[in-house]
N, C-alpha and C positions, 0 to 999 in steps of 0.2 A: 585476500579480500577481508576476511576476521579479522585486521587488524586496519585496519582504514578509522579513524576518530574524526566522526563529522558532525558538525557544528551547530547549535542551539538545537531548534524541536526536530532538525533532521538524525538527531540521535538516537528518537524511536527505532530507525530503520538498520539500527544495530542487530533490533530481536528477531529472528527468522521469521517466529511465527508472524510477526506484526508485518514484517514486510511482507510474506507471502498472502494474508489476506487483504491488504490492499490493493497490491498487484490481483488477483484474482478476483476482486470488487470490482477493480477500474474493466479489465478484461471481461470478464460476465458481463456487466454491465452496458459496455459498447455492445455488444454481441444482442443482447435484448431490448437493448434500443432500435438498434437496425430491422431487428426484427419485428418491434413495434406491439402494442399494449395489443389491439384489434388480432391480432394472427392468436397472439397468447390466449385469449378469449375463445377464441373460435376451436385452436387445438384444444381447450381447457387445461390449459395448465394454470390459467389465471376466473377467479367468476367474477363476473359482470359487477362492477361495483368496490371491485378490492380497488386500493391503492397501488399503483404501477411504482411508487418510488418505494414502499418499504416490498413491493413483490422482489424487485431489485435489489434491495439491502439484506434481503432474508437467504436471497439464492445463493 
């Protein structure tokens, strides 16, 4: 699989790390979506007034 050479910006996906926080951005991401901003609030994991897209980008 290390030796796969793929083509224009999909190149990034060469660096593990970079592929691995994407994948785990995209994955978290669904997952807290589903879950939805209001649950987050209520468990507190999020306060009342933050931004739900960088609570996402941060997780």
């Amino acid at each position: 699989m290390e030796d796969i050479e793929l083509p224009g910006f999909l190149s990034i996906f060469n660096e593990n790390m970079v592929a691995t926080s994407i994948l785990m951005l995209f994955f978290f991401g669904i997952i807290l979506l589903v879950l939805g901003q209001d649950y987050l609030i209520q468990a507190k994991f999020m306060q009342e007034g933050q931004s739900f897209f960088f609570y996402i980008m941060t997780t």
